[in-house]
C-alpha positions as a Markdown table, in Angstrom:
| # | Residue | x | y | z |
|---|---|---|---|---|
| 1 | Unk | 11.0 | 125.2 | 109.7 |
| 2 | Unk | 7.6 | 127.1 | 110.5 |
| 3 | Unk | 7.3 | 130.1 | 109.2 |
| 4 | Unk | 4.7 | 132.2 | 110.9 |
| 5 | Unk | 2.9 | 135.7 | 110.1 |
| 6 | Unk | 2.0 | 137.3 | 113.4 |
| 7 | Unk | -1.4 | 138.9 | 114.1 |
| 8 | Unk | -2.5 | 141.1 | 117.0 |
| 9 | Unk | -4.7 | 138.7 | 118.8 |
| 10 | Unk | -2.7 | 137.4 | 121.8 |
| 11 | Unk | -1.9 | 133.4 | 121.5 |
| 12 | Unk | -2.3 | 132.7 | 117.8 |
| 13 | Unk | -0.6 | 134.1 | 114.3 |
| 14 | Unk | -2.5 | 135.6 | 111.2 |
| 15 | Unk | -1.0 | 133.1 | 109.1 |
| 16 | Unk | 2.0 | 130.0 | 108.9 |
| 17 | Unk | 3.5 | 127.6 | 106.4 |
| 18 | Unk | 5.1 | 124.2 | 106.4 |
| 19 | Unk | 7.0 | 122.8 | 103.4 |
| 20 | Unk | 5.0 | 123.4 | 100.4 |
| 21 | Unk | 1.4 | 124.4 | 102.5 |
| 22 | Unk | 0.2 | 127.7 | 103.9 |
| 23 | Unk | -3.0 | 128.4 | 106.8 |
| 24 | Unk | -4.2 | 132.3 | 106.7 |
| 25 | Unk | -7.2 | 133.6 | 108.5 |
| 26 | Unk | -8.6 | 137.1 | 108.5 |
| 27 | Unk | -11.4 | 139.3 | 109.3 |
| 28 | Unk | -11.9 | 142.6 | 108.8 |
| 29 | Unk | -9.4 | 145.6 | 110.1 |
| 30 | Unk | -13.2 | 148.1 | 110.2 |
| 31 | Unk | -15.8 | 146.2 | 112.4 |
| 32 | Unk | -18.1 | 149.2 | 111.7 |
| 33 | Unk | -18.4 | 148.5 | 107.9 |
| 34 | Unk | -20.9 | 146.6 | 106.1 |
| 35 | Unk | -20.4 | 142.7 | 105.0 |
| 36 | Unk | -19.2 | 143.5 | 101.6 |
| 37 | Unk | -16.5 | 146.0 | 103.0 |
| 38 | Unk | -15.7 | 143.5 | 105.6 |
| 39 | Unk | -15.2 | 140.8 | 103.3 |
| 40 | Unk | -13.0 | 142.7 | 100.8 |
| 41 | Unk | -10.7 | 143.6 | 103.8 |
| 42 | Unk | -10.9 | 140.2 | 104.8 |
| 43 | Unk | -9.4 | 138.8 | 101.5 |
| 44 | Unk | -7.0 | 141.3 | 100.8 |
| 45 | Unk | -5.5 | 140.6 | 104.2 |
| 46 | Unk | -5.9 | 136.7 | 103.5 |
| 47 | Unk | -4.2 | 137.7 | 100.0 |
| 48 | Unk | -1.4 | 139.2 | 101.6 |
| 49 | Unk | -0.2 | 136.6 | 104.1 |
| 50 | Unk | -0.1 | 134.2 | 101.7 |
| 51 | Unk | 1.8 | 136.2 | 99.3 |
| 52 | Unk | 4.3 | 136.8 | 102.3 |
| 53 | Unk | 4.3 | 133.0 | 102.1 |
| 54 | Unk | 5.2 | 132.1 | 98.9 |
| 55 | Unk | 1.5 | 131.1 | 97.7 |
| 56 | Unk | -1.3 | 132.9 | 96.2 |
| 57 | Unk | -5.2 | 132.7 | 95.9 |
| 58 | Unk | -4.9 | 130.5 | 93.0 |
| 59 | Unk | -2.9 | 127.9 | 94.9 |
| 60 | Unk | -6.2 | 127.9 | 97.6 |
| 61 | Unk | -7.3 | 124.5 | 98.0 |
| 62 | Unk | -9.9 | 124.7 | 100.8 |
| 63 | Unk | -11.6 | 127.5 | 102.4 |
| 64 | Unk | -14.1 | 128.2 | 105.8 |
| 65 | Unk | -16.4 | 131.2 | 105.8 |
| 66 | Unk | -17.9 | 132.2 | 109.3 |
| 67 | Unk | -20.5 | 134.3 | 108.8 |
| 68 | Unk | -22.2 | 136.6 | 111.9 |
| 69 | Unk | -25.4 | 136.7 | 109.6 |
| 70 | Unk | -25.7 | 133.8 | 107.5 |
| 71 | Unk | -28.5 | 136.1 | 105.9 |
| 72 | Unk | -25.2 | 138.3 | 104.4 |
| 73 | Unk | -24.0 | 134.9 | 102.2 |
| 74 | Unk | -25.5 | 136.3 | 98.6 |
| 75 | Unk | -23.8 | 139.8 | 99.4 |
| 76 | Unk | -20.4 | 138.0 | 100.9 |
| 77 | Unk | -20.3 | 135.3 | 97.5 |
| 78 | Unk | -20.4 | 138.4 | 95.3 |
| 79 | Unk | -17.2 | 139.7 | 96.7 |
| 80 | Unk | -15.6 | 135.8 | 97.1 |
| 81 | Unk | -16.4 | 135.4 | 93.3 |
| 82 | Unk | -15.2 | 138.7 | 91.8 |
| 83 | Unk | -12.2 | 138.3 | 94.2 |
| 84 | Unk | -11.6 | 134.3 | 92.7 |
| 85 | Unk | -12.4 | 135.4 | 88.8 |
| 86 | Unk | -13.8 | 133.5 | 86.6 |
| 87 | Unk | -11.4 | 130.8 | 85.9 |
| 88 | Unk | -12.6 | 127.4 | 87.5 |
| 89 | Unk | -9.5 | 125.8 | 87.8 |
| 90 | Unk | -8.5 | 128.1 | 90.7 |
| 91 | Unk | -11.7 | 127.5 | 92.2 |
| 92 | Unk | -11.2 | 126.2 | 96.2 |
| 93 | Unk | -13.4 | 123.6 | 98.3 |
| 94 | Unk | -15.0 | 125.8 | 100.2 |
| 95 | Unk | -17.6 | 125.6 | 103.1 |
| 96 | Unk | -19.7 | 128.8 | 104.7 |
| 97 | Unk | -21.6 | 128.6 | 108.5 |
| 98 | Unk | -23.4 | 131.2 | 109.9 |
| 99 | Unk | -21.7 | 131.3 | 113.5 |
| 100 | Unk | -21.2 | 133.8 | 116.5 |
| 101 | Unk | -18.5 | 135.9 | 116.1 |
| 102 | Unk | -17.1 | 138.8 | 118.6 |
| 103 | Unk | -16.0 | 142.1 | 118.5 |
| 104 | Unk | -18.2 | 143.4 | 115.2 |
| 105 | Unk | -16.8 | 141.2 | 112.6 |
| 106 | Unk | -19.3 | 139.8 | 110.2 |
| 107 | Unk | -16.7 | 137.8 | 108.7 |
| 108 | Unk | -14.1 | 135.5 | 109.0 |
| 109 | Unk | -12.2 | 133.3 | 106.2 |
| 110 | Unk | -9.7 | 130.8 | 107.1 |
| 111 | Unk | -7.9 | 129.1 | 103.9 |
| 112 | Unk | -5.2 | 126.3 | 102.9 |
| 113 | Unk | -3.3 | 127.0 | 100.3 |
| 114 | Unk | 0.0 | 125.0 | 98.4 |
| 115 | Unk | 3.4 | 127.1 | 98.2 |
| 116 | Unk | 5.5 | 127.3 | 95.2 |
């Protein structure tokens, strides 16, 4: 069975799982903050799907980040590192494109993770 994490954009969910994976995207509930805030709001909502899932950030094993500003990658790594830690092992694949994205957002993270 699909189990699946509504959002509020019409037509797709903020997260879902299958058997032992999980898909999470986020961005940002302030548009008006800076890319830092953004991205912190972005991964604590990412974080919290996939806790409602069953998985975790350790368990990430590949990861997009769209950036608005693809100038804003040193200040949007900071937070993606302090948020991963230190520990290597957890580290995700991970690709970052600078992109055109609506509404405000700066950023938006879309991950795979393993359940369990």
């Amino acid at each position: 069975m699909i189990e699946r994490i509504r959002g509020q954009a019409r037509g797709r969910n903020r997260a879902s799982a299958y058997k032992d994976l999980a898909w999470a995207v986020a961005t940002a509930n302030d548009t008006s903050a800076n890319i830092t805030e953004q991205t912190r709001q972005a991964l604590a909502t990412i974080e919290q799907s996939l806790t409602k899932l069953g998985s975790s950030k350790q368990s990430i094993v590949s990861a997009q980040v769209f950036l608005a500003r693809i100038e804003d990658k040193a200040a949007m790594d900071a937070i993606w590192c302090a948020w991963l830690g230190d520990d290597a092992n957890h580290w995700p694949q991970r690709a970052c494109v600078g992109v055109v994205l609506e509404g405000g957002a700066l950023v938006e993270v879309v991950v795979t993770a393993v359940r369990g």
